[in-house]
C-alpha positions, 0 to 999 in steps of 0.5 A, a space after each residue: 948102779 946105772 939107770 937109764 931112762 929112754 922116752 921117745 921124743 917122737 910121740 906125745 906121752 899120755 898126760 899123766 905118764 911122767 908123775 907115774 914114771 917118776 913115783 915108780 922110779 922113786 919107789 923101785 929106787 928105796 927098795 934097792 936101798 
């Protein structure tokens, strides 16, 4: 399974946005397993 993850660099993420990311990403990961 691949995942990419592709955030712009150009504009400033909100505050916040990356602990968000992460959690979901962390939980779609245990649901595929």
């Amino acid at each position: 399974m691949r995942i990419e993850l592709v955030i712009s660099r150009a504009k400033q993420l909100p505050e916040g946005a990356v602990p968000a990311l992460e959690k979901e990403l962390i939980t779609r990961l245990q649901n595929q397993y």
